[in-house]
Structure formats: structure tokens, C-alpha cells
Phi, psi and omega in degrees: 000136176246187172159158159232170175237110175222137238250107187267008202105132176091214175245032159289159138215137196271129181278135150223117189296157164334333189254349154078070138267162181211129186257148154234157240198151185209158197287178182278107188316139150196170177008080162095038155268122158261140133347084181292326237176164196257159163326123168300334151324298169282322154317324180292329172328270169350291170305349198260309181310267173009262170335314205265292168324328185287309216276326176304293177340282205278327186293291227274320193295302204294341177296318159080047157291062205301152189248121211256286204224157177208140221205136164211141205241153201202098181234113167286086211263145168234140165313170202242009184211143183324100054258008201037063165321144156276151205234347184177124168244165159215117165276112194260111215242106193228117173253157180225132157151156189273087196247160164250189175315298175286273181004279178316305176329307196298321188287305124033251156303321159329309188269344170278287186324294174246352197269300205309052202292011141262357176262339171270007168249285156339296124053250163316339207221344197225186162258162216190112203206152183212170186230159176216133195226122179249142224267131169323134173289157174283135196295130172255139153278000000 
């Protein structure tokens, strides 16, 4: 994998991968800074939530489990002091879809365990834990 970083002005900077997509990243907002872009932090939140979601998704399809919607809530604890690291996420894993308990659980766990290579880095450094929960269907009249 290649990817670069280049510095746009501000506290911006544009991400662009080997395939020259490009993300943008932006400094920690304060007192009259707007936001271009989200915190290389939260973006990292983001990749990890992604990352865990695709490998649930693909799990549950060879499970051939249909799936409506899948929703991952990303609450994030950081240390109160430089470099503010994260110190503890939990991830809340909300399914729609005629799906069970156990299903979701399995897939779930699939992907915390063995699949998820931004959540097996993350990992190593934080306590790192999720809930899971599926969401009532919506009714049709």
C-alpha cells in the first residue's frame, strides 16, 4: 500500500491513495476555526467502525442471513493529556433486518476476532469492546 499526505493550507491536509481518492483531514477545531473535514482521530474512529462493518456485512451475507440496515455507533474515551490517545472505545452495532441475536453476535465476533486489521491494531493499545443490538422492524401499513 502507498497513500501520501499533503498539506492544504490551515490545519488541512488531503490524503490521496495509490488510486488518487482522496480524503480530507482537518486540525482539532477550536475557538473561530470551521471545520473543513473531520479529526485525523475521528476519522480514525471512523475506519475502525468501516472496517468491522464491511467484515459483519460479508459475514452475515455467506451466512446468507438477510440484512435490512446496519448502523455502528463509535463512542470513544481519549486521555485528557497529550498526545490524547484513546484509552477505550465501544462499539455499538445496531442491525435491522430478520436477522437473530446469535447471528448478529456471531458475525460480530468474527470480525472482532479474527477479521477487522484496524480493530487488531487498536486492540494492542486500548481496551476495545462493543454491544450489539437489533433494532425493532419497522411495521408496514
Amino acid at each position: 500500500m502507498e497513500t501520501r499526505v499533503t498539506w492544504r493550507g490551515g490545519m488541512v491536509f488531503e490524503g490521496i491513495n495509490q488510486d488518487g481518492l482522496r480524503t480530507l483531514f482537518d486540525g482539532a477545531p477550536g475557538p473561530g476555526h470551521r471545520a473543513q473535514a473531520a479529526t485525523p482521530m475521528e476519522v480514525t474512529a471512523q475506519a475502525l467502525a468501516a472496517c468491522t462493518g464491511m467484515d459483519v456485512v460479508f459475514i452475515l451475507k455467506k451466512m446468507r442471513v438477510p440484512l435490512e440496515d446496519l448502523e455502528v455507533l463509535v463512542h470513544a474515551e481519549r486521555a485528557p493529556d497529550p498526545p490524547r490517545a484513546f484509552t477505550r472505545i465501544v462499539l455499538e452495532y445496531i442491525f435491522t433486518g430478520d436477522l437473530t441475536a446469535e447471528q448478529a453476535e456471531r458475525a460480530v465476533a468474527l470480525s472482532q476476532e479474527t477479521y477487522c486489521s484496524v480493530g487488531a491494531m487498536l486492540r494492542k493499545a486500548i481496551d476495545l469492546r462493543y454491544v450489539v443490538h437489533i433494532a425493532p422492524r419497522a411495521l408496514v401499513a
